[in-house]
LUMBA-944904 format. One record per residue: residue number from 1; x, y, z of N, C-alpha, C, O in turn. Coordinates in steps of 0.05 Angstrom, whole numbers, plus 5000, padded with zeros to 4 digits. Layout:
// LUMBA-944904
+-----+------+------+------+------+------+------+------+------+------+------+------+------+
!   k !  n_X !  n_Y !  n_Z ! ca_X ! ca_Y ! ca_Z !  c_X !  c_Y !  c_Z !  o_X !  o_Y !  o_Z !
+-----+------+------+------+------+------+------+------+------+------+------+------+------+
! NUM !    X !    Y !    Z !    X !    Y !    Z !    X !    Y !    Z !    X !    Y !    Z !
...
+-----+------+------+------+------+------+------+------+------+------+------+------+------+
This chain:
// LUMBA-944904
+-----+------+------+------+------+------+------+------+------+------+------+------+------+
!   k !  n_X !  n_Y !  n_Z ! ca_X ! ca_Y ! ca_Z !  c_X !  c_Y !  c_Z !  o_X !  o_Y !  o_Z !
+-----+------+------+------+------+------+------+------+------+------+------+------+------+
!   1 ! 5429 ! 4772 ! 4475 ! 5406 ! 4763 ! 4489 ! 5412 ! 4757 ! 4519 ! 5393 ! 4759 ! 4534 !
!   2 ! 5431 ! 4753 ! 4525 ! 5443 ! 4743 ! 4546 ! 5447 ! 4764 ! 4564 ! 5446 ! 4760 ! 4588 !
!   3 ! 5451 ! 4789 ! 4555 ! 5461 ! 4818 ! 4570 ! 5431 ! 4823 ! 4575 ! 5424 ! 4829 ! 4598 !
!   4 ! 5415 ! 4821 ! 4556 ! 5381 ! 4834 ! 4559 ! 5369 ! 4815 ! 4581 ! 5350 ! 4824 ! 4594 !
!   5 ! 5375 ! 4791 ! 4586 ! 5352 ! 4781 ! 4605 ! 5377 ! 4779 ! 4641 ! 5368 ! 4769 ! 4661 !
!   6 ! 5401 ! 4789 ! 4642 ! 5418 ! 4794 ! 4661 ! 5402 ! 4828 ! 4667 ! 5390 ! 4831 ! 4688 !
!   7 ! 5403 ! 4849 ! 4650 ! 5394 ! 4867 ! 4658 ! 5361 ! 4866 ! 4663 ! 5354 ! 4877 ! 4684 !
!   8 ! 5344 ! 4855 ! 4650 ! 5314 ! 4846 ! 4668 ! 5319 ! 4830 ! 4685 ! 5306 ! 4837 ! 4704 !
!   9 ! 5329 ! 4816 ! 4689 ! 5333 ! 4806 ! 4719 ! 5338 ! 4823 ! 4738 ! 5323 ! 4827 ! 4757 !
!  10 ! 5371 ! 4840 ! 4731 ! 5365 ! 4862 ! 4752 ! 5341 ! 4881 ! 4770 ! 5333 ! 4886 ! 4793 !
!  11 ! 5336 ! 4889 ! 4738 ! 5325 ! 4918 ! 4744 ! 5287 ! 4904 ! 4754 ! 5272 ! 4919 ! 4767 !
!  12 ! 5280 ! 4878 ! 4747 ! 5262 ! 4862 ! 4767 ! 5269 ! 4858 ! 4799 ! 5255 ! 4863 ! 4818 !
!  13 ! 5292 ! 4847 ! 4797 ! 5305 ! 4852 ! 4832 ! 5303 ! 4871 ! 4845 ! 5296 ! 4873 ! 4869 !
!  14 ! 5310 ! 4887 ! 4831 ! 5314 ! 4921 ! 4847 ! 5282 ! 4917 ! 4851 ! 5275 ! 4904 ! 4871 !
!  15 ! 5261 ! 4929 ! 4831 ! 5235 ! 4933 ! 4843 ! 5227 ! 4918 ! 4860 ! 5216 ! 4929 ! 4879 !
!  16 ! 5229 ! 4894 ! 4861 ! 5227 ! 4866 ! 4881 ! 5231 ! 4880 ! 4919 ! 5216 ! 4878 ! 4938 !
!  17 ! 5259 ! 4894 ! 4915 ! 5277 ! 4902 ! 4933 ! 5261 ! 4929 ! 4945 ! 5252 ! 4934 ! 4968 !
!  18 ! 5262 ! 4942 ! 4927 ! 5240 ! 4965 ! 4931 ! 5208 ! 4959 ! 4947 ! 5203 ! 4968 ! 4969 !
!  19 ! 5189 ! 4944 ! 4933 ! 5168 ! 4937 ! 4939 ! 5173 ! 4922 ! 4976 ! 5157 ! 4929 ! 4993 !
!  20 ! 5192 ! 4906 ! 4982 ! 5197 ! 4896 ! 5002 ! 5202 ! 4917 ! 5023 ! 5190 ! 4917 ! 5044 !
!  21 ! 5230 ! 4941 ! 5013 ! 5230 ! 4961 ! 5025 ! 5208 ! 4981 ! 5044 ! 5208 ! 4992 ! 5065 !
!  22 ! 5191 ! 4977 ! 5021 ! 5165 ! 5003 ! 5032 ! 5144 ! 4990 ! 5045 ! 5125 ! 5001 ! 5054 !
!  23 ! 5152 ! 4954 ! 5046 ! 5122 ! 4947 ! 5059 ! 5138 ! 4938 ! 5093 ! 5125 ! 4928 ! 5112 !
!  24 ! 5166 ! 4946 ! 5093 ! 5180 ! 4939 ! 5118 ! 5166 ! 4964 ! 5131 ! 5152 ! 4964 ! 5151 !
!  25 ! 5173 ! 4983 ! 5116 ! 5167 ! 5018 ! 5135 ! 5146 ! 5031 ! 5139 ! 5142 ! 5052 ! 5152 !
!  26 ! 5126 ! 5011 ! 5122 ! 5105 ! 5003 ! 5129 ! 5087 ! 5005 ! 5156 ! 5079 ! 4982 ! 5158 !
!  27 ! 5076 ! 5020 ! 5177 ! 5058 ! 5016 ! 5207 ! 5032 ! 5015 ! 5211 ! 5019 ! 5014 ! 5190 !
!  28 ! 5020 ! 5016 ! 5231 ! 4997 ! 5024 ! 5242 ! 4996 ! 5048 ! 5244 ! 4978 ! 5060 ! 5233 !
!  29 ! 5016 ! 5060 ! 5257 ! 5017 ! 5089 ! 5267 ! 5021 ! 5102 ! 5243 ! 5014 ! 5125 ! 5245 !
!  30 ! 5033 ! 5095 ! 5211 ! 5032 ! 5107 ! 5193 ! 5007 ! 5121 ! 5181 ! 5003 ! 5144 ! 5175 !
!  31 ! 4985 ! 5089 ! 5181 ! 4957 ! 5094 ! 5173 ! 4943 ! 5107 ! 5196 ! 4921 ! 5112 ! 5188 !
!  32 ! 4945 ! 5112 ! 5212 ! 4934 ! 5120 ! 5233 ! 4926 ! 5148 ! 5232 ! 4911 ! 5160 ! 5247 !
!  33 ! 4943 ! 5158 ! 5207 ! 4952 ! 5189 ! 5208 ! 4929 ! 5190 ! 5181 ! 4925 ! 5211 ! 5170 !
!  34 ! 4923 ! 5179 ! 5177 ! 4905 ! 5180 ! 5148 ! 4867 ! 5193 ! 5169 ! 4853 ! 5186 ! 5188 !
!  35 ! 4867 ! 5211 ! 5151 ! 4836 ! 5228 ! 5163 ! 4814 ! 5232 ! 5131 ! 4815 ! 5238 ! 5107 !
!  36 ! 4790 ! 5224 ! 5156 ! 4776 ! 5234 ! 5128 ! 4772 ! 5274 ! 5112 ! 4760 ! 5291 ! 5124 !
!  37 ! 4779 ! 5277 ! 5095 ! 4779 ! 5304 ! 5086 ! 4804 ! 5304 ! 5068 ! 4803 ! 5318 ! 5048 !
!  38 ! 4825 ! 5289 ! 5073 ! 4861 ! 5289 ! 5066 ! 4856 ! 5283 ! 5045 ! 4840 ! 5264 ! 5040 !
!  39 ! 4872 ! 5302 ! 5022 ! 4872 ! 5294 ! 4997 ! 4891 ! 5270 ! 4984 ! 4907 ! 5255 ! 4995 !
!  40 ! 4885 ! 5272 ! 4963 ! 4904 ! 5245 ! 4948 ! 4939 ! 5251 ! 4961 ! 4955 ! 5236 ! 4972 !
!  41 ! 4939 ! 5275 ! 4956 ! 4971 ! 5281 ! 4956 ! 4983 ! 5286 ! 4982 ! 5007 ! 5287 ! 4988 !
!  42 ! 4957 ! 5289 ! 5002 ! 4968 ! 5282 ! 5028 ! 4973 ! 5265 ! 5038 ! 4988 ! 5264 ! 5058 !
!  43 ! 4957 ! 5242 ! 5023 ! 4953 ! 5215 ! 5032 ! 4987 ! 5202 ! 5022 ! 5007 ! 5192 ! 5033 !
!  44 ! 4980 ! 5210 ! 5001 ! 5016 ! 5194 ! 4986 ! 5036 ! 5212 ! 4998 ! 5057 ! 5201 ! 4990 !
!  45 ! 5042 ! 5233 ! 5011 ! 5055 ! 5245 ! 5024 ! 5071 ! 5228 ! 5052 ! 5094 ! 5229 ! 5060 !
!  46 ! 5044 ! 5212 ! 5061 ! 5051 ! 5201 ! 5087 ! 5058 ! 5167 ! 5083 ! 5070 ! 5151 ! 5097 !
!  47 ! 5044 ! 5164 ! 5056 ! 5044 ! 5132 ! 5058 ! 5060 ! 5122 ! 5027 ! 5067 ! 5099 ! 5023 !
!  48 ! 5064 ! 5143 ! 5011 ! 5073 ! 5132 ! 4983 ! 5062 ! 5124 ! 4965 ! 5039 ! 5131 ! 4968 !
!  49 ! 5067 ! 5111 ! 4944 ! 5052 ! 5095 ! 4919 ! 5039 ! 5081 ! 4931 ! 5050 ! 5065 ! 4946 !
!  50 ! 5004 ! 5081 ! 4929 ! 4997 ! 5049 ! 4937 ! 5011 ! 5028 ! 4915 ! 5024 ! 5031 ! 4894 !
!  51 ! 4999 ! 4995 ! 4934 ! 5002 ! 4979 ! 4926 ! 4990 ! 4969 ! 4898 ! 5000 ! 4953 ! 4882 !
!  52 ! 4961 ! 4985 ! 4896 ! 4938 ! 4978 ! 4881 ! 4919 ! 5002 ! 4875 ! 4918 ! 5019 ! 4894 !
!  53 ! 4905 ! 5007 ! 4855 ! 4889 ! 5024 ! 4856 ! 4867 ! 5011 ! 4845 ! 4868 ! 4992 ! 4830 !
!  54 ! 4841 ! 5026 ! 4855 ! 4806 ! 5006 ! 4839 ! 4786 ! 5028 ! 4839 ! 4772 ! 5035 ! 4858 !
!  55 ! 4787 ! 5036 ! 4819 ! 4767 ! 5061 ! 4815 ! 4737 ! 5042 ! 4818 ! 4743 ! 5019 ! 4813 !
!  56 ! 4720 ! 5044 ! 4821 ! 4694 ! 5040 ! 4831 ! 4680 ! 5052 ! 4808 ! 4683 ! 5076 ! 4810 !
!  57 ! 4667 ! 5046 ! 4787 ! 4648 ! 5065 ! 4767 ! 4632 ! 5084 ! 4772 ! 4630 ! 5109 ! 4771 !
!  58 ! 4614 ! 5055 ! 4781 ! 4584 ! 5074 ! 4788 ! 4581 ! 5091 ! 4815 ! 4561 ! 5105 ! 4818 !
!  59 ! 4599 ! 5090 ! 4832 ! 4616 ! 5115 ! 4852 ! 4628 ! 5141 ! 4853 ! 4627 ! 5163 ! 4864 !
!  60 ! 4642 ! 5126 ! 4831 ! 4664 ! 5151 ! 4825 ! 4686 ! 5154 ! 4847 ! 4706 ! 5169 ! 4844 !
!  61 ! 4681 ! 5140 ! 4867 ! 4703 ! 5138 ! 4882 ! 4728 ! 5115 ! 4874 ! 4728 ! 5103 ! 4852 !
!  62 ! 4741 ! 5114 ! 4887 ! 4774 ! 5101 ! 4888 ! 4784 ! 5094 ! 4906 ! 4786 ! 5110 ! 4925 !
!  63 ! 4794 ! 5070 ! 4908 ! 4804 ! 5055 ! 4934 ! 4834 ! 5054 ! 4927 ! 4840 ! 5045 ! 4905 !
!  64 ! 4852 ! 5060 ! 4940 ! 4882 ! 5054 ! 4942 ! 4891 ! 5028 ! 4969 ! 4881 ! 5030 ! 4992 !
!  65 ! 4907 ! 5010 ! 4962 ! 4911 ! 4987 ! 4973 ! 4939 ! 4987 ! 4991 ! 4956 ! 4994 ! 4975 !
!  66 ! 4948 ! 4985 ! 5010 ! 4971 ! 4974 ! 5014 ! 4979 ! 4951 ! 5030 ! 4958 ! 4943 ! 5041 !
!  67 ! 4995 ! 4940 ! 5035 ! 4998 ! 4916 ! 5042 ! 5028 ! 4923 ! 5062 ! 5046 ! 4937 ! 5054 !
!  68 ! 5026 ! 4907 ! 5092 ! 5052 ! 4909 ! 5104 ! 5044 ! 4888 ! 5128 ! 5021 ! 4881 ! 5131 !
!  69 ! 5064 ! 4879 ! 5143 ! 5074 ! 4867 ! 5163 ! 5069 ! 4882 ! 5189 ! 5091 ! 4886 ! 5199 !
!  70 ! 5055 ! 4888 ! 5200 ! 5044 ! 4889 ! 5231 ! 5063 ! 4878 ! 5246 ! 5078 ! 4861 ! 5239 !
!  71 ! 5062 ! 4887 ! 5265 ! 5078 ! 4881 ! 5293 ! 5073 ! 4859 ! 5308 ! 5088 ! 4852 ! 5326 !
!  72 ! 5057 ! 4851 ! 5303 ! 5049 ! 4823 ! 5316 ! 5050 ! 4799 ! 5299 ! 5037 ! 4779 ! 5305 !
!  73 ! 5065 ! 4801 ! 5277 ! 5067 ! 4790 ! 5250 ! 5045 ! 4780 ! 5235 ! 5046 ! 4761 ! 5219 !
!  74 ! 5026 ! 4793 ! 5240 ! 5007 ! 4788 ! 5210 ! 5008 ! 4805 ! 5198 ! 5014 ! 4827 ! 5207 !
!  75 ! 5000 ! 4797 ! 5159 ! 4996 ! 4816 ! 5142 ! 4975 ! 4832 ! 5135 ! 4955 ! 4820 ! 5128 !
!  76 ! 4973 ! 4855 ! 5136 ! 4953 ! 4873 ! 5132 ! 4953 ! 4884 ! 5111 ! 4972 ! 4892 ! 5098 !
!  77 ! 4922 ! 4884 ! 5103 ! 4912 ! 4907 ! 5075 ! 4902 ! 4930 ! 5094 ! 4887 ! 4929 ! 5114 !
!  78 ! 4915 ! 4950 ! 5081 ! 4907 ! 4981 ! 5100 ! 4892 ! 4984 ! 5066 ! 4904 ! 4980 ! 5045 !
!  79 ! 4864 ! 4993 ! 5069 ! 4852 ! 5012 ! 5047 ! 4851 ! 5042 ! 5048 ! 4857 ! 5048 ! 5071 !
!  80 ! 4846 ! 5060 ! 5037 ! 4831 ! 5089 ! 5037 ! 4821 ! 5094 ! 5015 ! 4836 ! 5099 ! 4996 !
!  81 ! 4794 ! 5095 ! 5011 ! 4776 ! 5103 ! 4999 ! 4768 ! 5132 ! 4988 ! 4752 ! 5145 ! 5000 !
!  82 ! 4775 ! 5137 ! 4973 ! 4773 ! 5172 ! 4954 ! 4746 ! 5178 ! 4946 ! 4739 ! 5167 ! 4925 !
!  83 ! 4729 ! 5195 ! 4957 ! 4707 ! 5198 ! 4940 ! 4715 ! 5219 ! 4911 ! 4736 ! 5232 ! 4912 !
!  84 ! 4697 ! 5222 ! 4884 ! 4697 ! 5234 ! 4866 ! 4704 ! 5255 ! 4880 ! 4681 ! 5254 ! 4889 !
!  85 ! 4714 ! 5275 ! 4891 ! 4734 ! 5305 ! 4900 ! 4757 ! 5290 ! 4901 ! 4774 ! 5307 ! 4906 !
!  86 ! 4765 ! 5275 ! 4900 ! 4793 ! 5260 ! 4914 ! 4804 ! 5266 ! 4943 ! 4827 ! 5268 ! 4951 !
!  87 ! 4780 ! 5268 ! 4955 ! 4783 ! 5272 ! 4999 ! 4785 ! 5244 ! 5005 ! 4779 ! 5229 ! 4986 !
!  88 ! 4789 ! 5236 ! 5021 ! 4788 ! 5213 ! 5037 ! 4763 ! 5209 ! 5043 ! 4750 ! 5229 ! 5048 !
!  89 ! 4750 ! 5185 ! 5044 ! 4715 ! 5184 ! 5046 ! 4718 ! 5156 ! 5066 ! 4699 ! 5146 ! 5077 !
!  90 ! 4733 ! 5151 ! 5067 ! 4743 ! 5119 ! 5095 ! 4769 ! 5099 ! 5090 ! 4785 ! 5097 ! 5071 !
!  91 ! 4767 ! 5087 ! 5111 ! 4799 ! 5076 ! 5109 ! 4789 ! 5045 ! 5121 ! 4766 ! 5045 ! 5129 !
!  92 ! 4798 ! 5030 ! 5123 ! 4804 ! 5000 ! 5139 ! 4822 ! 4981 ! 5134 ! 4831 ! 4977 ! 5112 !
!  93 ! 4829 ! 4967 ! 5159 ! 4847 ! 4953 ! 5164 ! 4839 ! 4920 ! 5159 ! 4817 ! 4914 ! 5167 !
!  94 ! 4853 ! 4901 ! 5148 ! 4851 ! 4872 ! 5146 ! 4865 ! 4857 ! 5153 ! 4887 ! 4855 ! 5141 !
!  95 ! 4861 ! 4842 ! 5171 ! 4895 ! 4826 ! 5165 ! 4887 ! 4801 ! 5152 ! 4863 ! 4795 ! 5151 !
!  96 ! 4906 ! 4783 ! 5141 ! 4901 ! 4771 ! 5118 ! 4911 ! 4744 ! 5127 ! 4904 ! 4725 ! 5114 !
!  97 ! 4926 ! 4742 ! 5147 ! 4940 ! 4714 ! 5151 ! 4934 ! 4711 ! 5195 ! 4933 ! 4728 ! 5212 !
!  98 ! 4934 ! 4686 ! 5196 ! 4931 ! 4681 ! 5217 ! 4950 ! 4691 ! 5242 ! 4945 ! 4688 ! 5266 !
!  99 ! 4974 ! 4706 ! 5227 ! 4993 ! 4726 ! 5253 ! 5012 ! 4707 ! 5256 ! 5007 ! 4683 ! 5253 !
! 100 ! 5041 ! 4718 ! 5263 ! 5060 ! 4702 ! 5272 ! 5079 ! 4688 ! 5248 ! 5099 ! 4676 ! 5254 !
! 101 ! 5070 ! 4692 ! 5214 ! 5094 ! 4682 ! 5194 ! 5102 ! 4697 ! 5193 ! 5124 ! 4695 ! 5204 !
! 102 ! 5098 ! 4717 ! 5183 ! 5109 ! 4744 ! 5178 ! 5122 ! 4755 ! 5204 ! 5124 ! 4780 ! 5203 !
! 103 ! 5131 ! 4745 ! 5225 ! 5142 ! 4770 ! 5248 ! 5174 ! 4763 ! 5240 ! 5188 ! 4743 ! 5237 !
! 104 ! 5178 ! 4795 ! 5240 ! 5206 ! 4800 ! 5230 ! 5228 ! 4803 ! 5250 ! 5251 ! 4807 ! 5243 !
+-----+------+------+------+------+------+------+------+------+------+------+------+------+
């Protein structure tokens, strides 16, 4: 039992490590590159796994989430929005914290 919760611990760390990784490399100028027309696989091409995904029902569209650290140290939700074709149908920016905890 002891080996099983040493190896979930790890292999929780690592993703931990991971998830931290991709929201460091994370930019503006990353999302910036996001257009409306770009398919799903262009989109994860430039930006990776989102954070989140939220299909919308009665839409049919799909929102993908990500989350990173800005340069001015606030945290940002970058969205892009998929209509039913899976094109890009809009994108926006949030930031979530008042700026300045997060500067790295």
């Amino acid at each position: 039992m002891t080996r099983f919760l040493a190896i979930l611990t790890a292999c929780l760390l690592a993703q931990a490590c991971a998830s931290h990784a991709e929201s460091q490399r994370r930019n503006d100028a990353m999302f910036d590159r996001i257009q409306p027309g770009m398919t799903r696989e262009e989109v994860r091409g430039i930006t990776g796994a989102p954070d989140n995904s939220v299909p919308f029902a009665l839409s049919g569209n799909t929102s993908w989430g990500y989350y990173y650290w800005d340069q001015f140290g606030y945290y940002v939700e970058f969205s892009v929005t998929f209509a039913p074709d899976g094109q890009v149908l809009s994108k926006t920016y949030r930031r979530v914290n008042d700026g300045g905890e997060g500067k790295h």
